[in-house]
C-alpha positions in Angstrom: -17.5 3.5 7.5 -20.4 1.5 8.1 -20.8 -1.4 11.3 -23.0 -4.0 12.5 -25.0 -2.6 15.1 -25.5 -6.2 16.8 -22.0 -6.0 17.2 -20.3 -7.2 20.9 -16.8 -6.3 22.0 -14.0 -6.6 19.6 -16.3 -9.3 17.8 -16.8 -7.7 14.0 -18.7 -9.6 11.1 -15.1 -10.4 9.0 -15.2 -11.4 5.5 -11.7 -13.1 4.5 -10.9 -13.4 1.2 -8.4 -16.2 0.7 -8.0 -19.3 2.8 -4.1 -19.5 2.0 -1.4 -20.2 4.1 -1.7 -17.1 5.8 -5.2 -17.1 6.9 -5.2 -19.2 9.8 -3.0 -16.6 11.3 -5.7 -13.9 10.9 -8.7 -16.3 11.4 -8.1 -17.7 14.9 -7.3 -13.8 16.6 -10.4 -12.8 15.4 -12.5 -15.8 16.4 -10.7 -15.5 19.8 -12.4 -11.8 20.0 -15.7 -12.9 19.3 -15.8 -12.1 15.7 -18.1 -14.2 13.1 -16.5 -15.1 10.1 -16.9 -15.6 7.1 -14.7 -17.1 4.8 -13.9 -17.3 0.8 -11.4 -18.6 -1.3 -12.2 -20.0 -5.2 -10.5 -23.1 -3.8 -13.6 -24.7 -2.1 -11.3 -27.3 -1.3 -9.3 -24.8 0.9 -12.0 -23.1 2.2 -14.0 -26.2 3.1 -10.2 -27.1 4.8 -10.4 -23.9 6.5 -13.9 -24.1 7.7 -13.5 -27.4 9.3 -10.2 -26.2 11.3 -12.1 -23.9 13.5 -15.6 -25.5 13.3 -15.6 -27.4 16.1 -14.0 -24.7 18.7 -15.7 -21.7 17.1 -19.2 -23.7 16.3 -21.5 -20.8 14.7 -19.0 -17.8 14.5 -17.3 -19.3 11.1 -18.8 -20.3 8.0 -17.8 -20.9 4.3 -19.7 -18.7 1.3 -19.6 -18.9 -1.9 -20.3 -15.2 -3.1 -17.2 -12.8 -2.4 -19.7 -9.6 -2.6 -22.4 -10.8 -0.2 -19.3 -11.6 2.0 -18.4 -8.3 1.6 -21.5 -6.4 1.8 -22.1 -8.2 4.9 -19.1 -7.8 6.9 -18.0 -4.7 9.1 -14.2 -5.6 8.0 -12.8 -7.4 4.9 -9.5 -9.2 5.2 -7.6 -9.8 1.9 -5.5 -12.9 2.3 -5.4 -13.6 -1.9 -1.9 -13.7 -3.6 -0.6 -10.0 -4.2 -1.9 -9.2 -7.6 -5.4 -9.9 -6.6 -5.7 -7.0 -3.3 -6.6 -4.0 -5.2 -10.2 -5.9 -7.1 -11.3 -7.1 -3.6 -10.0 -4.4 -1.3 -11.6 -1.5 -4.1 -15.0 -3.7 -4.0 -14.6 -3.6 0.3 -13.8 0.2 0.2 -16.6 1.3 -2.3 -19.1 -0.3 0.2 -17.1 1.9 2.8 -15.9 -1.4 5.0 -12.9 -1.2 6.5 -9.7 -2.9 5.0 -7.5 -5.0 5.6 -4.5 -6.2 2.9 -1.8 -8.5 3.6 1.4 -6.6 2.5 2.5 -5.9 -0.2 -0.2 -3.3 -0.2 -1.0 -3.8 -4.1 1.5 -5.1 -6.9 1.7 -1.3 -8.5 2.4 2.1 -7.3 -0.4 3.4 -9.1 -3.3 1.0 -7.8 -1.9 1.6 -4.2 -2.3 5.4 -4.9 -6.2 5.1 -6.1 -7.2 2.6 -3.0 -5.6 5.5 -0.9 -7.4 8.0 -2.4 -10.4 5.6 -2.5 -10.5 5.2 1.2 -10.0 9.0 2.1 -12.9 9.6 -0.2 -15.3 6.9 1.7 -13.8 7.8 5.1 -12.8 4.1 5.7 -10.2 2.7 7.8 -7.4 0.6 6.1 -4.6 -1.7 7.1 -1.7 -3.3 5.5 -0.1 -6.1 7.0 3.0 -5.0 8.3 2.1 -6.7 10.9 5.3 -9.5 11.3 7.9 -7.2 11.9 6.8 -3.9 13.6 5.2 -5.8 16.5 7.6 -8.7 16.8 9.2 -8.2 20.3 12.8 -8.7 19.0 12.9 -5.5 16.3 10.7 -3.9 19.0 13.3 -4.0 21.6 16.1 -3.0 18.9 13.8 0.2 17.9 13.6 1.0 21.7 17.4 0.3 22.3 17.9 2.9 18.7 15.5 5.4 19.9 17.0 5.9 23.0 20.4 6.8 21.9 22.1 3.7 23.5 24.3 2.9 20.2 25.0 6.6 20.1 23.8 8.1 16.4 21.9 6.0 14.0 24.6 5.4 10.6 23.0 2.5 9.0 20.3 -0.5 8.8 21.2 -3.1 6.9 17.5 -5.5 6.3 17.4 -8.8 4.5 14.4 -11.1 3.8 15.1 -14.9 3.5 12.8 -17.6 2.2 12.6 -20.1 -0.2 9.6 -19.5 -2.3 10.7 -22.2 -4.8 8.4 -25.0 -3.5 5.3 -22.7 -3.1 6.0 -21.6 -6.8 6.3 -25.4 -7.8 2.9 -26.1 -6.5 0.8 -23.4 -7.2 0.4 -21.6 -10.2 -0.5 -18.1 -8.9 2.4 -18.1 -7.4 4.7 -17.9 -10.2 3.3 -14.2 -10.8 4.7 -13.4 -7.6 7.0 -10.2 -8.0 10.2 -10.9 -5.5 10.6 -6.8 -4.9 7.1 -6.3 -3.5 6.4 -9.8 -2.4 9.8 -10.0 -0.5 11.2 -7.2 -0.2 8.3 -5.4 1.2 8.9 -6.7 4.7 13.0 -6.1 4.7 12.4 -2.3 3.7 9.6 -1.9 5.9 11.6 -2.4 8.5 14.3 -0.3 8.2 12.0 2.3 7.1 10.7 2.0 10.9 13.6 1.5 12.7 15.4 4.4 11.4 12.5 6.5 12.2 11.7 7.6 8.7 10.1 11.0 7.8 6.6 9.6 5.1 9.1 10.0 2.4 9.8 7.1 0.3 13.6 5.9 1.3 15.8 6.6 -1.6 17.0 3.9 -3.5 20.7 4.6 -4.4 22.0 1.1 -6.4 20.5 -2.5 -7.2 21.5 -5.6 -8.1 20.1 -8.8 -9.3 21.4 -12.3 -9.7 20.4 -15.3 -11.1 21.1 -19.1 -9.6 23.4 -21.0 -11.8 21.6 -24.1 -11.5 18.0 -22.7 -12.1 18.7 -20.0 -15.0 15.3 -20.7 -16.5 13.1 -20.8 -13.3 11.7 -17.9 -12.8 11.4 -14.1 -15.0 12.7 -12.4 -11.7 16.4 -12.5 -10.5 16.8 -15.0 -7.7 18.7 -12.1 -5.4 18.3 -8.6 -4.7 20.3 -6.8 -3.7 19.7 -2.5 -3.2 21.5 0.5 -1.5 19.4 3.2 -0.3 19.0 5.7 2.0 16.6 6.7 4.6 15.0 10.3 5.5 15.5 10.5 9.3 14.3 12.1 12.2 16.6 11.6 14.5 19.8 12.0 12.2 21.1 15.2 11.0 21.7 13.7 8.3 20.3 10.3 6.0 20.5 7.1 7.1 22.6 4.3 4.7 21.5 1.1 4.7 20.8 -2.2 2.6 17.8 -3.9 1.3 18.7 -7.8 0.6 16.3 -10.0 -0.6 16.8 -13.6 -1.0 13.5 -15.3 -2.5 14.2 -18.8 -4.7 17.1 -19.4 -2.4 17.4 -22.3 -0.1 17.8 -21.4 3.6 18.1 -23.3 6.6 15.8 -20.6 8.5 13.4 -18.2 7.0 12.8 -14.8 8.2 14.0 -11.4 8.4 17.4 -10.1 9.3 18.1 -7.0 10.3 21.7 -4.9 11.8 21.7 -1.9 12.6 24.9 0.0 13.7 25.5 3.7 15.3 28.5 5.5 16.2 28.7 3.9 20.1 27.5 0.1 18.7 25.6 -2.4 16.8 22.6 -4.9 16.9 22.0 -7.7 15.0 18.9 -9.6 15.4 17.1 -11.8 13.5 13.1 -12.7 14.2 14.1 -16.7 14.4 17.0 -16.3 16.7 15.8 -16.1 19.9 17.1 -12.9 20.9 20.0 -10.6 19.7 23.3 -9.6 19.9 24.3 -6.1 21.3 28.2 -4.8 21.1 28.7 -1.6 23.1 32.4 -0.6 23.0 33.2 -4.0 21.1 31.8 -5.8 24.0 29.0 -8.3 22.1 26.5 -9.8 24.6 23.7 -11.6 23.7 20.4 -10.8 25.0 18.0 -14.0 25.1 14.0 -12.7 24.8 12.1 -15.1 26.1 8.6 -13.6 24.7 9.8 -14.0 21.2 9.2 -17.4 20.6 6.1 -17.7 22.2 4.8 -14.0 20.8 1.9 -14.1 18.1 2.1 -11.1 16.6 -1.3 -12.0 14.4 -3.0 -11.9 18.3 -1.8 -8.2 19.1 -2.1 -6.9 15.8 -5.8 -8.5 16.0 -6.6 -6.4 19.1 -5.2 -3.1 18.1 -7.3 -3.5 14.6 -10.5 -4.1 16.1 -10.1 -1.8 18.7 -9.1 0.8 16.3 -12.5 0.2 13.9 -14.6 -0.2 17.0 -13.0 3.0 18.7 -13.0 5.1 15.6 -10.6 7.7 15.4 -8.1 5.7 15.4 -4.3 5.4 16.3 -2.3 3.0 13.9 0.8 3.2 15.5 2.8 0.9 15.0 0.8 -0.4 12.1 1.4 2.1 9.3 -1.3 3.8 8.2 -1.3 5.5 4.1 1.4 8.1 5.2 3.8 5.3 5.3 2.3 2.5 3.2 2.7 5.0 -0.2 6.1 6.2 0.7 7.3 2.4 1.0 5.0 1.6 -2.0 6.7 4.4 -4.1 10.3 2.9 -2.9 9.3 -0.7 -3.9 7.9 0.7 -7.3 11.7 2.4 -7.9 13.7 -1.2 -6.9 11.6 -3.2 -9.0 12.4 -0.4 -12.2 16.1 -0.3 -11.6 16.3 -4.0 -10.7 14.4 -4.8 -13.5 15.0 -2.3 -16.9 12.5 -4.3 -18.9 9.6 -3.3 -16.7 10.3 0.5 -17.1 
């Protein structure tokens, strides 16, 4: 893995690759630690939007190019912020240059291109990170993994994880968006999660039954189901035996709040939480009490996850945790590859 040598700090030379809706979240952390960046998108218009966000705050650490590959061959990390199906082109262009990685999750849009950047970045000895970012260091599902881990709700049975958004508008307005595969898009971040908390062994979760269902109002609007809906199991470490749970994913649907929800139930109680809620609710011995987390609501995950990647490339060898590193990622991209084939035959 190569670096800057002028380099100060945290502060990297970043190339991002898309100035989507998700940038900004990535952008600002890193300008915050000093980094320069530099930022592409085949939008000029969004870029030039981008650009001019930041300019006045971060006057000479972020510019707008033109060329993805200069970005690249210039940079110490590359960020890839494009819509899913475009990661592997720009994060197999980063790796071969040995840069470090970063890729907004899903990982890839295929089992099989996730398994040749893996074997792509063991082979150039280069740091890559998927963004699993949202979940495993928002302080909500970090205090439910702590409260899980330390035996409180007795043996772990089940994790039941569901993600909620409507991605209809986004769809509407954008037509890269309508290639958007629901399984990996959204249901990456509901099986990620219950993959963590239930302290999975790097196996890929088995996926026992799926479901699909169209809205009766919108038949036509999309190739992919507008609910998901899969039973699978989990390899655990701390049960003697698997872990049940659900996988729901509701992605053209309507909802009053986005996010991710997530219960989670032993033999001596259960927690529900939710990342929009504010907190979560905790019944020991059918006593439910609702414990209010300040922090959550004021928490950027994007920040922390900032720090801990920087300070892992800087510090190199590195330690991940809790940002998965390839023994998870493949494991979780094998059990999205399996959903999407039973959930959708035609695909096989």
């Amino acid at each position: 893995m190569i670096l800057n040598p002028d380099r100060k700090g945290l502060g990297l030379s970043i190339a991002v690759i898309g100035a989507g809706a998700v940038a900004p979240y990535h952008v600002k952390p890193q300008l915050e630690l000093g980094s320069t960046v530099m930022i592409y998108d085949k939008n000029q218009t969004q870029t030039d939007k981008l650009v001019n966000r930041y300019r006045s705050e971060f006057s000479g650490f972020i510019s707008s190019i033109s060329d993805p590959h200069e970005a690249i061959e210039r940079s110490d990390l590359v960020m890839v912020l494009t819509p899913d199906h475009l990661h592997t082109s720009y994060a197999a262009d980063a790796l071969a240059k040995r840069k470090a990685v970063f890729a907004e999750k899903p990982f890839t849009t295929s089992l099989a291109e996730a398994r040749k950047l893996a074997d792509l970045s063991k082979e150039q000895k280069c740091l890559t990170f998927v963004g699993h970012w949202a979940t495993r260091l928002h302080p909500i599902f970090a205090d439910v993994k702590r409260i899980v881990e330390s035996g409180r709700i007795g043996s772990l049975q089940n994790v039941d994880t569901s993600y909620e958004h409507n991605m209809r508008p986004v769809k509407e307005q954008n037509e890269t968006y309508k290639r958007q595969n629901p399984v990996y898009g959204g249901g990456v971040h509901a099986l990620d999660l219950g993959f963590w908390i239930a302290n999975s062994r790097p196996l890929a979760p088995e996926i026992l039954t799926a479901e699909g269902s169209q809205l009766e109002d919108h038949p036509e609007d999309s190739t992919y189901p507008e609910h998901y809906s899969f039973n699978v199991a989990y390899d655990s470490y701390r049960s003697r035996s698997s872990v049940t749970g659900r996988v729901g994913i509701d992605y053209f649907i309507p909802q009053k709040i986005h996010g991710i929800s997530l219960v989670v139930t032993g033999t001596d109680g259960e927690i529900r939480a939710h990342n929009k809620f504010g907190g979560y609710l905790l019944a020991e011995e059918n006593k439910p009490e609702f414990i209010f987390h300040p922090a959550s609501e004021s928490y950027l995950p994007a920040d922390r996850f900032a720090q801990i990647m920087n300070n892992n490339i800087v510090r190199y060898p590195p330690l991940h945790d809790p940002i998965p590193n390839f023994s998870e990622v493949i494991p979780i991209m094998e059990a999205l590859h399996a959903m999407d084939r039973m959930a959708n035959p035609s695909r096989r």
